[in-house]
Structures are given as C-alpha cells and as structure tokens.
C-alpha positions, 0 to 999 in steps of 0.5 A, spaced: 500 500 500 503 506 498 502 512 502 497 516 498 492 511 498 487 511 504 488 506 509 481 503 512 482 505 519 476 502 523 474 506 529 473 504 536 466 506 538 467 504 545 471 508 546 470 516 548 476 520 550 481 515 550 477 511 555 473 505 555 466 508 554 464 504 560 469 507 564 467 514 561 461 513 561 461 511 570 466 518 570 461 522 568 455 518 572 460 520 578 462 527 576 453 528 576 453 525 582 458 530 585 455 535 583 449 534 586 451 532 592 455 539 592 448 542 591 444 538 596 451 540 602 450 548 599 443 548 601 444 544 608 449 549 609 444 554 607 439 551 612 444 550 618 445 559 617 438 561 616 436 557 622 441 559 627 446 561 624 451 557 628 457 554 628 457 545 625 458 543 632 452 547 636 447 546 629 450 537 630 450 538 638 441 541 638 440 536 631 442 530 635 448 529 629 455 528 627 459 533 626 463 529 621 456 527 618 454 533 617 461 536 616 461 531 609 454 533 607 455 540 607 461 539 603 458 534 598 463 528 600 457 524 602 449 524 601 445 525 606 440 520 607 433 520 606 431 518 614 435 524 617 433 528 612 426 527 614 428 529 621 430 535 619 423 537 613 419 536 619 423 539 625 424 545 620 418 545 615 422 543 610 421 537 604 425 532 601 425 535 594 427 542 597 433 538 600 435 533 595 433 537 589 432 545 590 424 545 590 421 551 594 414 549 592 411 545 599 415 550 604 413 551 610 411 558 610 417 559 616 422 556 611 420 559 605 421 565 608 428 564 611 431 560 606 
C-alpha cells in the first residue's frame, strides 16, 4: 500500500476520550453525582445559617448529629440520607425535594421565608 492511498482505519466506538466508554461513561455518572451532592451540602449549609446561624458543632450538638456527618454533607463528600433528612423537613418545615433537589414549592411558610 503506498502512502497516498487511504488506509481503512476502523474506529473504536467504545471508546470516548481515550477511555473505555464504560469507564467514561461511570466518570461522568460520578462527576453528576458530585455535583449534586455539592448542591444538596450548599443548601444544608444554607439551612444550618438561616436557622441559627451557628457554628457545625452547636447546629450537630441541638440536631442530635455528627459533626463529621454533617461536616461531609455540607461539603458534598457524602449524601445525606433520606431518614435524617426527614428529621430535619419536619423539625424545620422543610421537604425532601427542597433538600435533595432545590424545590421551594411545599415550604413551610417559616422556611420559605428564611431560606
């Protein structure tokens, strides 16, 4: 074959930015989740300062709450699970949709007006 004739290069569809696609694809599945977990610990810290404004260890010591829980929520290392977050909608009129995806809509009327 000489040089100038075209070569038949298959490309590899499984591949996407020199990674697997399936590797590729559980990158941006965790950078998503990253995200969303740092959206979820913006509005805890937002509750913590709206309803208190106190520090991580007052806010964990009156909540009945690790610090270092708490501490990884707020800063999107981890998730808040759903059973403490139903804690804190009911002691503070908030609802999941509120803490898990920004939804202000079904607020109670106190948090709506602080948050």
């Amino acid at each position: 074959m000489s040089e100038s004739e075209p070569q038949n290069v298959e490309l590899n569809k499984s591949t996407v930015r020199g990674k697997s696609k399936a590797a590729f694809d559980r990158d941006e599945k965790a950078a998503r989740e990253s995200d969303r977990n740092r959206q979820i610990g913006q509005r805890l810290e937002t509750l913590r300062l709206a309803f208190g404004g106190e520090t991580q260890k007052v806010w964990c010591e009156k909540n009945g709450i690790r610090q270092t829980a708490w501490n990884n929520w707020e800063l999107g290392n981890r998730r808040i699970s759903v059973e403490e977050a139903e804690k804190l909608c009911q002691r503070y009129g908030l609802t999941l949709d509120w803490i898990y995806l920004g939804r202000r809509d079904g607020l109670s009327a106190s948090a709506a007006k602080v948050l």
